[in-house]
LUMKOL-657378 format. One line per 10 residues: number of its first residue (from 1); their letters; for each residue x, y, z of N, C-alpha, C. Coordinates in steps of 0.05 Angstrom, whole numbers. Each point is the difference from the previous one (the first is absolute). Example, Ala and Ser with C-alpha at 12.3 -4.5 7.8 and 13.67 -1.06 7.14 Angstrom:
BEGIN
1> AS> 264/-114/156/-18/24/0/18/24/0 ~ -7/21/-14/16/24/1/-15/22/14
# end
This chain:
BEGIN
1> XXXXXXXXXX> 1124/-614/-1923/-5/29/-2/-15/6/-25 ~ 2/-9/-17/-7/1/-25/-28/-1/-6 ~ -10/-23/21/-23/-14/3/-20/16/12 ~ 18/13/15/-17/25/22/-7/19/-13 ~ 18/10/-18/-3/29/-13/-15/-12/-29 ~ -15/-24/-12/-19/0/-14/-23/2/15 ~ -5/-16/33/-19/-1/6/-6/31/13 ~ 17/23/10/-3/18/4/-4/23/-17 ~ 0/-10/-34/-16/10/-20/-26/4/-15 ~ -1/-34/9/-38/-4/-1/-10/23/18
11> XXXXXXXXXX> 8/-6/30/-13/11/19/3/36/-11 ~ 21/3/-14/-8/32/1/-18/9/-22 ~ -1/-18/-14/-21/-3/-30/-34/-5/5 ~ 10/-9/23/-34/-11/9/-9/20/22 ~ 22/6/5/-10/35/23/-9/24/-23 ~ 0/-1/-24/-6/22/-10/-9/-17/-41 ~ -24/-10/1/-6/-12/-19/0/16/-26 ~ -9/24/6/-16/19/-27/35/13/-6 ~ 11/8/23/28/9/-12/14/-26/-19 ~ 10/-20/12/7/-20/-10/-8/-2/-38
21> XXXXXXXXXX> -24/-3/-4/-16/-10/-17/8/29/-23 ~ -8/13/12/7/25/-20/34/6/-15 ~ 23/-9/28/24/2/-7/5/-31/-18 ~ -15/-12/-2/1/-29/-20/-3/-2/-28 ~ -20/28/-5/-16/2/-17/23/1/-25 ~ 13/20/8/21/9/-32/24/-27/3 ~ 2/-15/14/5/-22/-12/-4/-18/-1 ~ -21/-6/-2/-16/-29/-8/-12/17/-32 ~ -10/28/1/1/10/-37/27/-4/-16 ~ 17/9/16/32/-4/-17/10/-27/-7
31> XXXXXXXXXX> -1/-21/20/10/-24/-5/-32/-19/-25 ~ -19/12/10/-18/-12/-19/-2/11/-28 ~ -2/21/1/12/8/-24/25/2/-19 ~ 19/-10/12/23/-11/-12/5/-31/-4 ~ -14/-20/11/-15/-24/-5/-13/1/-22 ~ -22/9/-5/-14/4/-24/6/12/-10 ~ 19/21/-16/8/5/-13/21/-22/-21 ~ 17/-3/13/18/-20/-11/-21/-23/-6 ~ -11/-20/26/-10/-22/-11/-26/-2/-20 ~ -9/29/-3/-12/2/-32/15/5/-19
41> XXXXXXXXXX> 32/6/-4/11/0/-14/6/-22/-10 ~ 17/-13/13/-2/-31/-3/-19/-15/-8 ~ -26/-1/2/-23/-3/-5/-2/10/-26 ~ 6/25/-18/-11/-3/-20/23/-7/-16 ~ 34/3/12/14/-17/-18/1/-20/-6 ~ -9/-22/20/-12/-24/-9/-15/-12/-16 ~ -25/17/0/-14/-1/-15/5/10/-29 ~ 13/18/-2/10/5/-32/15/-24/-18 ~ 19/-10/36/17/-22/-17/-11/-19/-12 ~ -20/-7/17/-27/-21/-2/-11/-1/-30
51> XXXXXXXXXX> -11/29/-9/-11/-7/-18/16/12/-28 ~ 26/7/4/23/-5/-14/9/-17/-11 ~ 5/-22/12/1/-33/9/-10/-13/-13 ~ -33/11/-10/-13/-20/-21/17/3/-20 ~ 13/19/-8/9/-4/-20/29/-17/-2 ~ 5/-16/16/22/-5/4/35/14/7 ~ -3/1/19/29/17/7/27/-13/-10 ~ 2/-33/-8/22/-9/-12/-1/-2/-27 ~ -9/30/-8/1/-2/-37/8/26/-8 ~ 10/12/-20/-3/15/-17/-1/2/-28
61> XXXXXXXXXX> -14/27/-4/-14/-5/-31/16/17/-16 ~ 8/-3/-25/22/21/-19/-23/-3/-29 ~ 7/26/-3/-27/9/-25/13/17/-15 ~ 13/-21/-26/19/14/-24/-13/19/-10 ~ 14/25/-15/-10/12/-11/11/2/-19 ~ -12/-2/-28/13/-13/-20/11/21/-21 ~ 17/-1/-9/19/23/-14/20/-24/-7 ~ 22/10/-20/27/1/-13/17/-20/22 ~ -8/12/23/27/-11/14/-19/-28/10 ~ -20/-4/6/-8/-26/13/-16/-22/-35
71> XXXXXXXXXX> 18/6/-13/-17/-13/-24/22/-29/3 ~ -13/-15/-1/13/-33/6/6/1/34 ~ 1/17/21/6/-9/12/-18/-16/23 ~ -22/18/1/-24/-8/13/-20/-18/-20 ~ 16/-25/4/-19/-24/-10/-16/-15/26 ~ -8/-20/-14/-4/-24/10/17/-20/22 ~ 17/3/-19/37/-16/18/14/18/18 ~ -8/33/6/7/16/13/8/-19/24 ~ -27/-6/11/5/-9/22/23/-18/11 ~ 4/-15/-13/23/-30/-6/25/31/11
81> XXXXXXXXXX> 4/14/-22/26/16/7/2/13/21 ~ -32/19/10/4/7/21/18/-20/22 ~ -15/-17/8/3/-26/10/36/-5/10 ~ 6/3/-26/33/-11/-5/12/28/19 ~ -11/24/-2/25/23/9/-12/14/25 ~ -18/-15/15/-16/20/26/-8/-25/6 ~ 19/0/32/-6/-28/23/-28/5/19 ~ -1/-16/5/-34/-6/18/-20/-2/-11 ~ -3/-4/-36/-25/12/-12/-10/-39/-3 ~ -23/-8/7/-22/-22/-5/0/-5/-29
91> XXXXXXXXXX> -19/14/-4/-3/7/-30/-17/31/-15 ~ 8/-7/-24/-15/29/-5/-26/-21/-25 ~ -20/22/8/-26/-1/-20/-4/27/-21 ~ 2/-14/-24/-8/20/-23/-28/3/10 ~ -6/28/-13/-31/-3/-2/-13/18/-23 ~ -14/-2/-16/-21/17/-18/-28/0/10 ~ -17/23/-6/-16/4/11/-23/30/-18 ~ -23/-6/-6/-17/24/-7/-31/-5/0 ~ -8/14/-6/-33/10/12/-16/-8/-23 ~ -16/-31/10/-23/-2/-18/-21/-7/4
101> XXXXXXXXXX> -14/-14/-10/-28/-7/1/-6/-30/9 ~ -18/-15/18/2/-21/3/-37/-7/-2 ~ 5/-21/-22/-33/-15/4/-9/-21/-2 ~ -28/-4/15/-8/-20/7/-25/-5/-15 ~ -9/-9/-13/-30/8/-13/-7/30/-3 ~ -18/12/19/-4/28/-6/9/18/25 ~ 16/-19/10/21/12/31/18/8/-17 ~ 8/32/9/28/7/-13/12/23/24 ~ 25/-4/9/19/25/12/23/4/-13 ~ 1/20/10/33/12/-1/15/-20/18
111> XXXXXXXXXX> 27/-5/-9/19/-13/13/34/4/-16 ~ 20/0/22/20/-7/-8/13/-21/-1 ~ 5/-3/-37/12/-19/1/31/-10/3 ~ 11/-21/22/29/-6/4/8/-15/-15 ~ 22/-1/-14/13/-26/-18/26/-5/29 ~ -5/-28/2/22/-5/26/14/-24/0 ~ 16/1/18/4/-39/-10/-14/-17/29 ~ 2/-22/-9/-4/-23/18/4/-1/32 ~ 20/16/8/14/8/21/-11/16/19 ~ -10/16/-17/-24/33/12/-15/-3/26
121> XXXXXXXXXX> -2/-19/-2/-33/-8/25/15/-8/29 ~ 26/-16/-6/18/-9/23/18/20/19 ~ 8/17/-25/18/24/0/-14/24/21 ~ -22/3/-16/-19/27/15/-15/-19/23 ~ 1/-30/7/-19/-5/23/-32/7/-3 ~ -1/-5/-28/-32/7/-10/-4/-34/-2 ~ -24/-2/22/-13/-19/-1/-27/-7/-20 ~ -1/-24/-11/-14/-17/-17/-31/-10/14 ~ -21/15/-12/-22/-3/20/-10/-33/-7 ~ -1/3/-38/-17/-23/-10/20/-10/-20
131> XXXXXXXXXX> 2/-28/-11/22/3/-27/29/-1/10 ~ 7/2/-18/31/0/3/17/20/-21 ~ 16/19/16/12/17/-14/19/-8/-35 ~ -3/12/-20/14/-10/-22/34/-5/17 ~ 6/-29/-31/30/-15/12/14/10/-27 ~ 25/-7/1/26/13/-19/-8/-2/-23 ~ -22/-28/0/1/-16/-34/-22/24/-16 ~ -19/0/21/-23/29/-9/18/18/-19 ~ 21/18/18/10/19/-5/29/-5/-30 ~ 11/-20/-3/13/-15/-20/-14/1/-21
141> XXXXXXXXXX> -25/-11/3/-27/-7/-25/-13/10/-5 ~ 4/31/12/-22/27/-3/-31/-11/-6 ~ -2/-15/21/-18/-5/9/-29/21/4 ~ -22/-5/-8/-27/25/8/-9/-10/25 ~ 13/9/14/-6/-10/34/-8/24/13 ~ -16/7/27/-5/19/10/-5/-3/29 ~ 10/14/19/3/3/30/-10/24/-6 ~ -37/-2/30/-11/16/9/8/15/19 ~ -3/26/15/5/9/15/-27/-1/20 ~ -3/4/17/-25/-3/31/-20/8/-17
151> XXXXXXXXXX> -12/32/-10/-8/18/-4/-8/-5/-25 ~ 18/-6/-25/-9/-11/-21/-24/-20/-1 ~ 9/-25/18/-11/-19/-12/-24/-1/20 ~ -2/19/16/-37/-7/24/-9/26/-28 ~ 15/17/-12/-22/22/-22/-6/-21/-23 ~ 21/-23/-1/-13/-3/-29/-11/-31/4 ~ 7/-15/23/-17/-19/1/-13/-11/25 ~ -11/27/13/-16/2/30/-9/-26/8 ~ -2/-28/-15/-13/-16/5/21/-23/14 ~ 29/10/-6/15/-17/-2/7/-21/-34
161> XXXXXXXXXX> 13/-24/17/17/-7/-18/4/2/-20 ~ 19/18/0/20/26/-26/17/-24/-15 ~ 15/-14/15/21/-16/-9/-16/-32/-15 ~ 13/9/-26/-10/-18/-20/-13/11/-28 ~ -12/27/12/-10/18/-32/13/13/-7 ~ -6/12/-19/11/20/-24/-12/30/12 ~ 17/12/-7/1/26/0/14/10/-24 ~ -15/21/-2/20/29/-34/10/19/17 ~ 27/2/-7/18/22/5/4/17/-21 ~ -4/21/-2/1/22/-30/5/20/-1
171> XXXXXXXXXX> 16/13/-10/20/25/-6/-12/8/-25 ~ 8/-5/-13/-13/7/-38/-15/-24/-7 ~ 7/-15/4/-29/-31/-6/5/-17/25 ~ -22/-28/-1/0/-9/29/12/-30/-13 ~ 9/1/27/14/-28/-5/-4/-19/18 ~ -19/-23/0/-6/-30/20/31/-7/21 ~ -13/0/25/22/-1/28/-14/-22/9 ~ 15/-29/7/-9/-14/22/6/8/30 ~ -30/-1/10/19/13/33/5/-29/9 ~ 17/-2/16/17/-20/17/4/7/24
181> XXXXXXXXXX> -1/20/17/-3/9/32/-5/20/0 ~ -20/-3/25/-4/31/10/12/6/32 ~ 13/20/-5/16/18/20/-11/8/33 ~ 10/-17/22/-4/20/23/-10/31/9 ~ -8/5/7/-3/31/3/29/16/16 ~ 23/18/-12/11/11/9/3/27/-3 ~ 7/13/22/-2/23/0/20/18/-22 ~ -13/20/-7/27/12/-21/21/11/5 ~ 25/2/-15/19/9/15/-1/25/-23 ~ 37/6/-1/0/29/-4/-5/-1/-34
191> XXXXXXXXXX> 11/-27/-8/6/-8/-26/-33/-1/-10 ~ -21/3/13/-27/1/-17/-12/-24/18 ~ -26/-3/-19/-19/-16/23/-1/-31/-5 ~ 6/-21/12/1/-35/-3/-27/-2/-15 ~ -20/11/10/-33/-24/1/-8/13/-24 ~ 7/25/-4/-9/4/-39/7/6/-24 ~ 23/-25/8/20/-2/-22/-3/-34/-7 ~ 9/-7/-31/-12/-30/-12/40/0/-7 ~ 3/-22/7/24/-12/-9/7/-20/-21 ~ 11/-3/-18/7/-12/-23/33/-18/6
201> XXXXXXXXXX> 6/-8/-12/37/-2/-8/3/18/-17 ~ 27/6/7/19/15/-12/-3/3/-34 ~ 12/-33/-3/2/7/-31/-32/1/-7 ~ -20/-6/13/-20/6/-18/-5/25/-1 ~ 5/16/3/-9/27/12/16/11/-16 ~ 23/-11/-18/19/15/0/-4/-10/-42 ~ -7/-18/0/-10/-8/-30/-25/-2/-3 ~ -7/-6/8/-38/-6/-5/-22/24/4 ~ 14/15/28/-23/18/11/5/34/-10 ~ 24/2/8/14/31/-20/28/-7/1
211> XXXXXXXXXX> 5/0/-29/33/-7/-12/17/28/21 ~ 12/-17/15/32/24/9/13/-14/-2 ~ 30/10/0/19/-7/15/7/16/20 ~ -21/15/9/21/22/25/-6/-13/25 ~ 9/-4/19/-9/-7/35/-7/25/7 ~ -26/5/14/-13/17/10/27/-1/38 ~ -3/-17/7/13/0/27/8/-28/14 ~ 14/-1/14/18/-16/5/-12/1/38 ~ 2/-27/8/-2/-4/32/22/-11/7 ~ 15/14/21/29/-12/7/-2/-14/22
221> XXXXXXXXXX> -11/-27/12/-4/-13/26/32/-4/6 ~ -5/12/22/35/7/17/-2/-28/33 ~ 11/-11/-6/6/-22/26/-7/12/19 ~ -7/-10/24/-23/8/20/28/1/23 ~ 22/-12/-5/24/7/19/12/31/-1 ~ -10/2/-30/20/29/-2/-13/24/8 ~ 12/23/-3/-13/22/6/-10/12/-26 ~ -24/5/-8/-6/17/-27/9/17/-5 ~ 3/25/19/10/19/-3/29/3/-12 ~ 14/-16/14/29/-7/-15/-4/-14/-27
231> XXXXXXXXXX> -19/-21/-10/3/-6/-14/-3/20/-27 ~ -28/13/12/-14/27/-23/28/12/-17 ~ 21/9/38/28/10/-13/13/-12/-19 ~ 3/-25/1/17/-8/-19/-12/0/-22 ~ -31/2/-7/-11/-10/-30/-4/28/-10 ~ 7/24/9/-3/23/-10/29/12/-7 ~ 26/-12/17/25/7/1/0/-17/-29 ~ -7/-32/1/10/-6/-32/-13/-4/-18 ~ -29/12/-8/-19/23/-17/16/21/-8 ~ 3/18/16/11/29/-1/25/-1/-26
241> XXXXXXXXXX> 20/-27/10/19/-1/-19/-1/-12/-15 ~ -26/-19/-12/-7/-15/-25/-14/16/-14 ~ -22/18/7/-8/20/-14/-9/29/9 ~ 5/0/20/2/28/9/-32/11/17 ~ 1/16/14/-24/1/23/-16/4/-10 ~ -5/19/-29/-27/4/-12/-3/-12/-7 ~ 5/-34/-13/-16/-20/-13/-12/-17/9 ~ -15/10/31/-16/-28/15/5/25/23 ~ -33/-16/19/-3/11/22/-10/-28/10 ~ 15/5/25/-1/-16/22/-21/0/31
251> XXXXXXXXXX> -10/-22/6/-23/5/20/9/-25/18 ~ -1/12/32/5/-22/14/-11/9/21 ~ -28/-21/10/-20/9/25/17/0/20 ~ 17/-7/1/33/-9/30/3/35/6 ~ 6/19/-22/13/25/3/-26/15/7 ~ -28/1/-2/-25/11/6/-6/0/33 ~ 15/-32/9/-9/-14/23/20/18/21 ~ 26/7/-7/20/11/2/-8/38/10 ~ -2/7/-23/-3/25/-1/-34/4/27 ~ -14/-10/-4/-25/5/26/12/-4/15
261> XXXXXXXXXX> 12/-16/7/15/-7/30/20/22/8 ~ 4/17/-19/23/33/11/-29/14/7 ~ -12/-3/-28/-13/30/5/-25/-8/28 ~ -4/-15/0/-23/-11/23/15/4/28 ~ 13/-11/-3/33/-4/26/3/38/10 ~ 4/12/-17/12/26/6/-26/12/3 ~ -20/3/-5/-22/15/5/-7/-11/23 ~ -3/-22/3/-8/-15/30/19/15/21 ~ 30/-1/-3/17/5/15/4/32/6 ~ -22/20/-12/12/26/4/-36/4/13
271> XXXXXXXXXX> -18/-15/-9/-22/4/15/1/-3/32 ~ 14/-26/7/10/-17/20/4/22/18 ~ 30/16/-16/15/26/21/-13/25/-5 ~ -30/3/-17/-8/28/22/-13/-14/25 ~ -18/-25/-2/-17/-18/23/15/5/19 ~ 24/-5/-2/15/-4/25/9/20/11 ~ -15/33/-13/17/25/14/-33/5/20 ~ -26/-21/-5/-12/-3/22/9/-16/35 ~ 26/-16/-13/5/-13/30/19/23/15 ~ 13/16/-12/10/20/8/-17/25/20
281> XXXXXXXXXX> -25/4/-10/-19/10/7/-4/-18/35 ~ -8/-22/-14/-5/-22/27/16/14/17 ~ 36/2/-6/18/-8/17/-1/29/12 ~ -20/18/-6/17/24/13/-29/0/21 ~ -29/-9/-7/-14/-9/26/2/-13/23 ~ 28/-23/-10/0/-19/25/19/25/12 ~ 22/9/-14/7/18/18/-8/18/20 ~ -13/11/-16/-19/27/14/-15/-16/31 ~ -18/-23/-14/-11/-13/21/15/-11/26 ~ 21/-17/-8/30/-3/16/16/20/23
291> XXXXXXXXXX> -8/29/-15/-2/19/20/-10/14/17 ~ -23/-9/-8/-24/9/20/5/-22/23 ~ -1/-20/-6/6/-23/12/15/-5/27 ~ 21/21/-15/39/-4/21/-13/26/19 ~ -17/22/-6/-8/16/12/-21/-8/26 ~ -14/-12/-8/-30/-3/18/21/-18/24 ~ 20/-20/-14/4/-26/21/32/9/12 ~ -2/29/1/18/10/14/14/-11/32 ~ -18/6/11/1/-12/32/-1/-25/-2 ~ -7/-25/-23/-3/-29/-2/40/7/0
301> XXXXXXXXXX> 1/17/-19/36/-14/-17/20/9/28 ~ -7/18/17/12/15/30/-7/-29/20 ~ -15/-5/-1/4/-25/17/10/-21/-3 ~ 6/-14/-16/9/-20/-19/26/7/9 ~ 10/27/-10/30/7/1/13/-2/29 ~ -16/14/19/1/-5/26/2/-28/20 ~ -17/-16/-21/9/-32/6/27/-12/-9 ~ 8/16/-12/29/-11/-19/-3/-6/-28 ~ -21/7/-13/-2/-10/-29/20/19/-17 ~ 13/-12/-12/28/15/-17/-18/18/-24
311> XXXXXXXXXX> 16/27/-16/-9/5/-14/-9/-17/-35 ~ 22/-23/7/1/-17/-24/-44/-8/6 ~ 11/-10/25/-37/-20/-4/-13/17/-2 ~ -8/25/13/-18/20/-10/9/2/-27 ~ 17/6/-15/1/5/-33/-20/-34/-11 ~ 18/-17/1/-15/-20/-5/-28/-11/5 ~ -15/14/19/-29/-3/8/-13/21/-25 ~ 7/18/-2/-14/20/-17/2/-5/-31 ~ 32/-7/-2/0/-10/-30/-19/-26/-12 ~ 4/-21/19/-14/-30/2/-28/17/-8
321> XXXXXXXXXX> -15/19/19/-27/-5/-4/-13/25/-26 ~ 30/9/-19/-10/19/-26/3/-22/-14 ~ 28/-28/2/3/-22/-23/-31/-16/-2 ~ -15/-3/33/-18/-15/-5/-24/22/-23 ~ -6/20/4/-22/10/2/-1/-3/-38 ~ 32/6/-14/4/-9/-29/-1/-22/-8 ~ 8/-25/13/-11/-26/3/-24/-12/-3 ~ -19/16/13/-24/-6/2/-19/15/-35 ~ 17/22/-2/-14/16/-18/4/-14/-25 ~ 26/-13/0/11/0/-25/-13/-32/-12
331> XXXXXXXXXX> -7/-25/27/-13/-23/1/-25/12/-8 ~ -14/19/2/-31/9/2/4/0/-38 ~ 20/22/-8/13/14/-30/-8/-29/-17 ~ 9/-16/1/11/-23/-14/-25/-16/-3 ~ -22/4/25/-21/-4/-4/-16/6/-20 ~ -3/28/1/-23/18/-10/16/-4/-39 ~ 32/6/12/6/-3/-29/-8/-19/-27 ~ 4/-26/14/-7/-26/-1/-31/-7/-12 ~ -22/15/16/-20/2/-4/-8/17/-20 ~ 22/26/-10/-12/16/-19/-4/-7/-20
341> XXXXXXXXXX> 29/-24/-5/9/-3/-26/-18/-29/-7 ~ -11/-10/20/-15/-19/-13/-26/3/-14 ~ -13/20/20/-15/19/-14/-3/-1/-32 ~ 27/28/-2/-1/6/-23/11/-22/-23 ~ 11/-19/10/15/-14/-16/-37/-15/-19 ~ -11/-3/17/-27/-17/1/-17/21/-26 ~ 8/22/6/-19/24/-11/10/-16/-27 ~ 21/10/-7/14/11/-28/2/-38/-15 ~ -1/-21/18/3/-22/-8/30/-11/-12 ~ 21/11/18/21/-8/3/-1/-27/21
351> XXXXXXXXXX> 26/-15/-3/4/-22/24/18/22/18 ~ -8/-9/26/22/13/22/26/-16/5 ~ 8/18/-1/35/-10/7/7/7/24 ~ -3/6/32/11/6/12/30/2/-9 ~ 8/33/16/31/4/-7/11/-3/37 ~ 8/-18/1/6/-9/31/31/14/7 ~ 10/11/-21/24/14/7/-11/37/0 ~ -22/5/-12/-9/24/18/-6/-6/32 ~ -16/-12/1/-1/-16/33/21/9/12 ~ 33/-9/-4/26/4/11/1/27/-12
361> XXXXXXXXXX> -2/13/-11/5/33/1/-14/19/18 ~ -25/-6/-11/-23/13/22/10/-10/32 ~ -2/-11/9/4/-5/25/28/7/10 ~ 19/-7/-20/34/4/9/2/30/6 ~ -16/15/-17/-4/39/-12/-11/9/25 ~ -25/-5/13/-18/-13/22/14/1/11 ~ 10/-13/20/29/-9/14/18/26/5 ~ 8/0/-20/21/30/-6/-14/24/9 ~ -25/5/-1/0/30/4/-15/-8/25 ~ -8/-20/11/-8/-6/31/31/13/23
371> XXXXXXXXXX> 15/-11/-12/36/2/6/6/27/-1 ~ -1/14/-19/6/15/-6/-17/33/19 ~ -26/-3/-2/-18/23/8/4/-12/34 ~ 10/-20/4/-10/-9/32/21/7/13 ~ 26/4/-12/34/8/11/-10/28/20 ~ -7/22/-12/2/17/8/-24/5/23 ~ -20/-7/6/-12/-6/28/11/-11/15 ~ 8/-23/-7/17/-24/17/17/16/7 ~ 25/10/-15/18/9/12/-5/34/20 ~ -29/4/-6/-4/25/15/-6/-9/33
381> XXXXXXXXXX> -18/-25/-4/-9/-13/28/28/-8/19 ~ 18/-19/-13/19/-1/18/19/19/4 ~ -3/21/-15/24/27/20/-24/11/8 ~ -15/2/23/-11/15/14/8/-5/31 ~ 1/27/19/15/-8/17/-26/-13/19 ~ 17/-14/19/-29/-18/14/-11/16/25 ~ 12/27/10/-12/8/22/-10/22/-13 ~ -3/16/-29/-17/17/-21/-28/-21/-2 ~ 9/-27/-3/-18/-13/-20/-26/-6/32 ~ 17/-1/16/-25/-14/32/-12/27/1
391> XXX> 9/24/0/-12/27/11/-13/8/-27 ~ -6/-12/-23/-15/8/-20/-26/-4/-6 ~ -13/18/4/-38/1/8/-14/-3/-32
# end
C-alpha cells in the first residue's frame, strides 16, 4: 500500500507540473538555506581554528608584569617551579625580546630580536630551512650566534647562503653575529611574526646584547593529552595566589579557538531559525496546494471509498504524497544548499566543511512540516462522505 500511494504521488505531481514546482519552491529555499547557513558556519569556524592553530593550540603564554610583588619571582627558573605545582605542563620557555637593527654590508632592516633557548625551534615546530638551530652549549657560552627568520635572511642575503656569515645586530652599537640557520617560512601567530624576527640564546641576549634580568614572557607547552583550557585554569588559579591577577597576563590561543566556536555557533544557529521560518512558508503551500488537490480529486476519493478503501488509506494516500512532495524539496534544499556554500566558501577562500548534521535537520524539519501541513487535507479527504464525494461536479 505504501508503494501505491508513492507511486500515486508522482502521478499526481506529474498531472500538474507548474503547481507542483511552485509548491517545492519554499522548500527547497528553506532547507537550502538552512544548509548553508550553518555549513558556512562551520566553514568559517574551521577556518579560524585553522589559522589559530598556527599558533599552536597546546601552549600558553604568561607576560609578567613587573612590580614589588613579581620581583624574584619571574625568573629564569620560574619555569622549573611552575613545572613542580601545575600537572600536564611539557615545559616552559623564557623569552626576551626587542626591536633592532640587522646588517649585512649596506643591507639593513628592522627586526625583532628573541633571546631563547635551544629548545625554541622544537617546542614552537619552527622548522630549520638551512644550518642548524643554536644547542645548550651556544646558550651556556653566550655564544654570538644568530637564527634567521624566512624574511630576514632572502632581505639581507637574496643570494642565499646566509649560514656561515656575519651579521651586526645593534641597539646603541653593533655587535658581530654568526648566522648558523635560516628559518622555514611560518606563518605568524598572535605572539608576532616568525620570518622577521633573528634569534639569539638566551644568555646571550641577556649579557652581551641588552643587560636584563627581567623575562619579557614565558611559553607554557601543555602535553598534547591534556586539555589547555583546564590547564590555563590551573596556571592562573596558582599565579593568582603566588602573586595576584594584576602581576601577569595570560594568553592562550585554546580560549580564542573556544570563544569563536560560541559566538560563530550561536549566530549560525539563530540565522539557521529565521531560514527555517521559510520552510514554514513552504509548509503552508503544500498545504494550500494539498487542498486544492483533496478538492479537484473529489469524485477520485468517492470512488475509492465506494470500492471499500477505509478512511485510514485515503488519509494515508494524501499524507504519503505532502511527505513525498517535502522529500523531494528538501533532497533538491541540500542541493542548492550544498552548492551555495561552496560557492561562497571558494569566494572568501575558506576550506569547506560540509556540516552533514544540518543535512539531518534540514530534511528531519522538512519531514516535519511535510507531516504536519499534510494532516489536515489528509484528514479532510478521508471524512468525506462517498455518495457527496460521487455526486460532486
Amino acid at each position: 500500500m505504501f508503494i501505491e500511494n508513492i507511486k500515486l504521488s508522482f502521478s499526481a505531481m506529474r498531472g500538474n507540473k507548474l503547481r507542483t514546482v511552485l509548491s517545492l519552491l519554499g522548500i527547497i529555499i528553506g532547507v537550502g538555506s538552512v544548509v548553508a547557513i550553518l555549513t558556512l558556519g562551520q566553514s568559517a569556524t574551521e577556518s579560524i581554528t585553522e589559522s589559530i592553530s598556527m599558533g599552536g593550540l597546546n601552549s600558553v603564554t604568561i607576560y609578567p608584569m613587573p612590580n614589588q610583588k613579581t620581583s624574584g619571582v619571574f625568573t629564569e627558573d620560574f619555569g622549573d617551579t611552575l613545572m613542580r605545582n601545575v600537572d600536564d605542563i611539557d615545559a616552559v620557555l623564557p623569552q626576551v625580546s626587542s626591536n633592532a637593527y640587522v646588517r649585512n654590508g649596506q643591507d639593513r632592516m628592522s627586526v625583532t630580536v628573541n633571546g631563547v633557548l635551544s629548545s625554541f625551534a622544537d617546542i614552537q615546530k619552527y622548522e630549520v630551512d638551512d644550518g642548524e638551530f643554536f644547542g645548550s652549549l651556544d646558550n651556556i657560552n653566550r655564544r654570538q650566534v644568530v637564527v634567521l627568520g624566512a624574511d630576514v635572511a632572502e632581505e639581507l642575503f637574496p643570494y642565499g647562503d646566509a649560514v656561515g656569515q656575519y651579521v651586526s645586530l645593534f641597539r646603541n652599537q653593533a655587535k658581530s653575529y654568526l648566522v648558523v640557520a635560516v628559518m622555514k617560512n611560518k606563518d605568524a601567530s598572535f605572539s608576532g611574526s616568525y620570518d622577521s624576527g633573528v634569534y639569539i640564546p638566551y644568555n646571550t641576549y641577556q649579557q652581551r646584547f641588552r643587560r636584563t634580568t627581567t623575562v619579557g614572557s614565558y611559553v607554557v607547552a601543555v602535553n598534547e593529552n591534556a586539555d589547555t583550557l583546564t590547564v590555563s585554569d590551573r596556571i592562573t588559579e596558582y599565579l593568582d595566589d603566588l602573586v595576584g591577577s594584576d602581576a601577569y597576563n595570560l594568553f592562550s590561543p585554546a580560549t580564542l579557538v573556544e570563544m569563536s566556536k560560541q559566538i560563530t555557533g550561536t549566530f549560525s544557529s539563530f540565522l539557521a531559525a529565521i531560514a527555517a521560518i521559510s520552510l514554514l512558508v513552504g509548509g503552508i503551500g503544500i498545504m494550500n496546494i494539498m487542498l486544492v488537490s483533496v478538492a479537484e480529486r473529489t469524485r477520485e476519493i468517492g470512488v475509492r471509498k465506494a470500492l471499500g478503501a477505509s478512511p485510514s488509506t485515503i488519509r494515508g494516500q494524501f499524507l504519503t504524497e505532502a511527505i513525498t512532495l517535502t522529500l523531494i524539496g528538501g533532497l533538491l534544499g541540500i542541493g542548492l544548499g550544498a552548492a551555495i556554500s561552496f560557492g561562497l566558501t571558494n569566494l572568501v577562500g575558506w576550506a569547506l566543511h560540509l556540516s552533514y548534521s544540518s543535512f539531518v535537520f534540514a530534511m528531519g524539519f522538512s519531514m516535519c512540516v511535510g507531516v504536519f501541513f499534510g494532516w489536515y487535507p489528509a484528514m479532510k479527504a478521508s471524512k468525506l462522505d462517498p455518495i457527496e464525494a460521487l455526486n460532486y461536479e
